[in-house]
Structure formats: structure tokens, C-alpha cells
C-alpha positions in Angstrom: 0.0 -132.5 -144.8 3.0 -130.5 -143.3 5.2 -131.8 -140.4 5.2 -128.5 -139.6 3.5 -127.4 -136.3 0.6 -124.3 -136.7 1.6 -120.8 -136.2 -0.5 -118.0 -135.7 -0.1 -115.2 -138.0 -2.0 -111.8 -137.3 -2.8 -108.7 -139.5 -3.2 -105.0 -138.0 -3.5 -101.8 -139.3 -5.8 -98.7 -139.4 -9.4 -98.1 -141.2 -8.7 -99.2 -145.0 -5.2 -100.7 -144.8 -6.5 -103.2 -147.2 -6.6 -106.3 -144.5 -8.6 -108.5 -146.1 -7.5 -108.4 -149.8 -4.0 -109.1 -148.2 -5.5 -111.9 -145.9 -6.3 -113.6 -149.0 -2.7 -113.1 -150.6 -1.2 -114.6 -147.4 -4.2 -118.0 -147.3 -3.3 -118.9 -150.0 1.2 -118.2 -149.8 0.3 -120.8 -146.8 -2.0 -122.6 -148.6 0.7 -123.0 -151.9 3.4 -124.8 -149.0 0.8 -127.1 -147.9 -0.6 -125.9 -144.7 -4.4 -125.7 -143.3 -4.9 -122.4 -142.7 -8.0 -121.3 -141.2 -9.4 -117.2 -141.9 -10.9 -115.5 -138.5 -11.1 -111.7 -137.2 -11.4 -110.4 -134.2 -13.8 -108.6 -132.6 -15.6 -112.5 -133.1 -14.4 -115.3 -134.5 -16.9 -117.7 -132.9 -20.4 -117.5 -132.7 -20.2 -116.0 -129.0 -17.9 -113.9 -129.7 -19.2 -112.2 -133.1 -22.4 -111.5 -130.9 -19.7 -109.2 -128.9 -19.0 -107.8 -132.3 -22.0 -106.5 -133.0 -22.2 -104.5 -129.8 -18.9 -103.3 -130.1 -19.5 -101.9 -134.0 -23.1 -100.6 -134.2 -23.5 -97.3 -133.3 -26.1 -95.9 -130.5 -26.9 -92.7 -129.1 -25.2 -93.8 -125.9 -21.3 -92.9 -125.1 -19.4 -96.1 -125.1 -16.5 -96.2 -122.0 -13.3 -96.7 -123.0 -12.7 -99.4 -120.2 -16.2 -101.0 -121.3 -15.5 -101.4 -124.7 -11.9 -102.5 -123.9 -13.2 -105.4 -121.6 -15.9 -106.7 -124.1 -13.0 -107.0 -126.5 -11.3 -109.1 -124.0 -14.2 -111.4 -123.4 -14.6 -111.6 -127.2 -11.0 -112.6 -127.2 -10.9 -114.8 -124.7 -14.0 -117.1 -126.3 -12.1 -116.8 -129.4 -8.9 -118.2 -128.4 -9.8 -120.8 -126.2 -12.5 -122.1 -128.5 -11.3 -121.8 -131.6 -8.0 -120.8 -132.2 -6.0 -122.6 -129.7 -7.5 -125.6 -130.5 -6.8 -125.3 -134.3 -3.1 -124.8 -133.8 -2.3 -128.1 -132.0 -4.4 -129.9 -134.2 -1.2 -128.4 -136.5 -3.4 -126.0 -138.5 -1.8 -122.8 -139.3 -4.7 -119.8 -138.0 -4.6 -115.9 -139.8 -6.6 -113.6 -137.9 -7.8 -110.1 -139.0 -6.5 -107.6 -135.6 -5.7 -109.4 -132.5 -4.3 -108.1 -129.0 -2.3 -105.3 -130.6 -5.4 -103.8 -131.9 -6.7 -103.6 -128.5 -3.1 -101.5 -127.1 -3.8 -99.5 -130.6 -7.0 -98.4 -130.2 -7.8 -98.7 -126.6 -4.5 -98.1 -125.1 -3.4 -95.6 -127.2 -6.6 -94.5 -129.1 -8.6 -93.9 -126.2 -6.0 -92.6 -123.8 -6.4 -96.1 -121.4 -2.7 -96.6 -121.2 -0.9 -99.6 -121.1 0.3 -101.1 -117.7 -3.7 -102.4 -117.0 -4.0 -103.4 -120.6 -0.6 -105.7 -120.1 -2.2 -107.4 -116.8 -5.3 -107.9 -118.4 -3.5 -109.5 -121.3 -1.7 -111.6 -119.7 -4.2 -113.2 -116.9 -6.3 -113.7 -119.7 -4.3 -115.0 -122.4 -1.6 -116.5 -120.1 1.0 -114.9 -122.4 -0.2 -116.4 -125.5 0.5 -113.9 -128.5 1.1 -114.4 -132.4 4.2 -116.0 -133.8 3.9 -113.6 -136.8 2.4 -109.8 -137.2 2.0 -108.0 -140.7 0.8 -104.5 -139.6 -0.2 -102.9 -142.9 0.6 -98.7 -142.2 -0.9 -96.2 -144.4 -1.4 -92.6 -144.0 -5.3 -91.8 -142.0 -6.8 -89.6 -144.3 -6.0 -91.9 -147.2 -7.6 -95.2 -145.3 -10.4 -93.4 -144.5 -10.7 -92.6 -147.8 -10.9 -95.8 -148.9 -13.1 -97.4 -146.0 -15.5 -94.9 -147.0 -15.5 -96.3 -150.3 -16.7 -99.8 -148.8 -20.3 -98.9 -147.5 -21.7 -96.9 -144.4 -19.1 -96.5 -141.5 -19.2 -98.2 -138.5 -19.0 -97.1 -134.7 -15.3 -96.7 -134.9 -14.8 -95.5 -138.8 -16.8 -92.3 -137.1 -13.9 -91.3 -134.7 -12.3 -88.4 -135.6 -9.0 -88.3 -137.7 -6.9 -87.4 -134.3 -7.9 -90.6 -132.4 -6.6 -92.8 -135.8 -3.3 -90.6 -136.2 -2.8 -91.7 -132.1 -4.2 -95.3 -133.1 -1.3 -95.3 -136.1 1.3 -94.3 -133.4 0.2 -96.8 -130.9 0.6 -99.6 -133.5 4.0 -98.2 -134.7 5.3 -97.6 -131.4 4.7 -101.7 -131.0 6.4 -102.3 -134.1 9.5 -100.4 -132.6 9.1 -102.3 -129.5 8.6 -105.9 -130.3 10.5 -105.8 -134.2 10.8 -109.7 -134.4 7.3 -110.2 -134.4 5.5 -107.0 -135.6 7.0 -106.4 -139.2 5.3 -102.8 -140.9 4.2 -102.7 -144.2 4.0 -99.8 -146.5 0.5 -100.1 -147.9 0.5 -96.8 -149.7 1.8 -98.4 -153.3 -0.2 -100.8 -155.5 -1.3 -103.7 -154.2 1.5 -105.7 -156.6 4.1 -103.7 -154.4 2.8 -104.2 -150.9 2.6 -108.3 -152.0 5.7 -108.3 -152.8 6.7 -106.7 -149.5 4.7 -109.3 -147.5 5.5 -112.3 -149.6 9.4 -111.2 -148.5 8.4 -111.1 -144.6 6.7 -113.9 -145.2 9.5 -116.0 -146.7 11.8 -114.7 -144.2 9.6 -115.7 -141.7 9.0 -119.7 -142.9 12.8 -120.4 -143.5 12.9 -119.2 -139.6 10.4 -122.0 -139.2 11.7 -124.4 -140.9 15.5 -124.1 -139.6 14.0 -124.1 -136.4 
């Protein structure tokens, strides 16, 4: 087992960015240097929380407010963290989770037009500051991740918002990328899925010889 303490690496990106095909690629890079690594996702992530996920995905005839939907991902969060993912990374256990709190400044903040100043106060009395050592946001253009996630199986709640609210989404998570550069790197997911490994493998070696000469 590594000396190493956990870190908690994140993945972000629009509606068929390929997330979890690359989640697997980076399991198993950790997996290759010796590290438990535990797979999660948010919306859920623990029992409690995935029930959250279910209300947040399926659709219904009834208008979901932004503010609503951005405060049941919170709770959802919030159960998730504390209960599982915390927990994991001071047992030393290195944790990947599919979207995390930038989704929520992607898609709520920007997506929906919330903003950001009441998103950053709720993030930080409820997570205490607590964000992710390491973030791979996969960027691709909308039309061709919808494409793709259309290809997967019948759409849910939010694969049904229009192409305008994901081309805002796509900014919001850029716009982060810009802003916090150490710890969101972009990658092009537009090429073959050899090419966009390779790119992550880099960001990822980059990343652990930080770690290590730490």
C-alpha cells in the first residue's frame, strides 16, 4: 500500500464528454502506482444521496426551480462527502468522482442564470472549503456531446435542456478552468479516445510527481 496520503480527483464536463470511459482510464493509472481508489458520482454517491438523484434526473410535468434543484444537489453533496468520501481519504484511499461542486457553478450558476456569490456561501458553510486536489474537465463542442449521449439510451431531465443552456454550461466550466488553472486542467475530448488518454495520462503524471515531491 502507498505511503502516500488520498487525494481527491474529480471529472467534469458537458452531456457526452465521455466521463466514464475516462474514469476507468484514470482507476486504473492510480490503480497501476498502487493506490485504493474508490469510483463515485455525484448527484449520489451513497444510498441517501442517490435517492436525491433520482428526483433531480427523472423528468415530471412540474417546472423544477433553479434554487430547488440547486439545494437538493447540495444536500446530496453534503451526505456524500461527509459519509463517504471524507472518510475514505483519511483512511489514505485515493476517491474519483464523476462531477462535483463545479458542476453545480456550471449548471446552476451559470446554466440556470443563479449566479455565483450565493452559490460560493453555500459552498463553503457546507463543505467548509473542502474541494478536489485534482480536476480533469473533459470539453467538447454541445452539439457533438449531445450527439453522442443520445446514442446511450433515452435522455434524462437535464439531456432535454435546450442547446443554449449547455453552450452557457460549457462557458461556466471554462470560465472556472481560467479562474482556478492549478486545479481545473481542460481536456480536448473531440479526438479519439487514444488522443484524449494521452492528454490525461500527461496531467495526470504531472500531477503525481507534484505529489510525490511534496
Amino acid at each position: 500500500m502507498s505511503l502516500l496520503k488520498g487525494r481527491f480527483i474529480t471529472v467534469e464536463g458537458t452531456e457526452g464528454v465521455g466521463k466514464s470511459t475516462n474514469m476507468a482510464f484514470v482507476k486504473q493509472w492510480l490503480e497501476a502506482k498502487g493506490h485504493d481508489v474508490i469510483h463515485t458520482r455525484e448527484p449520489g454517491g451513497t444510498p441517501f444521496a442517490e435517492e436525491i438523484r433520482e428526483l433531480l434526473l427523472s423528468k415530471r410535468d412540474e417546472t423544477v426551480n433553479g434554487q430547488t434543484e440547486l439545494l437538493l444537489m447540495f444536500a446530496a453533496r453534503c451526505q456524500h462527502v461527509y459519509q463517504k468520501i471524507q472518510p475514505a481519504l483519511a483512511q489514505g484511499t485515493w476517491v474519483l468522482c464523476d462531477r462535483f461542486t463545479d458542476a453545480s457553478y456550471a449548471y446552476q450558476g451559470a446554466g440556470r442564470g443563479l449566479g455565483y456569490e450565493k452559490l460560493r456561501e453555500l459552498e463553503q458553510w457546507s463543505l467548509q472549503g473542502f474541494k478536489p486536489d485534482l480536476t480533469l474537465m473533459l470539453d467538447l463542442p454541445i452539439e457533438v456531446g449531445l450527439e453522442r449521449a443520445r446514442k446511450r439510451g433515452p435522455a434524462d431531465r437535464f439531456e432535454e435542456e435546450k442547446i443554449e443552456f449547455f453552450n452557457k454550461v460549457r462557458q461556466g466550466y471554462l470560465d472556472i478552468a481560467e479562474s482556478e488553472s492549478e486545479r481545473m486542467k481542460v481536456i480536448n475530448a473531440e479526438g479519439s479516445i487514444e488522443d484524449v488518454q494521452k492528454q490525461i495520462e500527461h496531467t495526470l503524471g504531472v500531477f503525481y510527481q507534484q505529489v510525490v515531491s511534496a
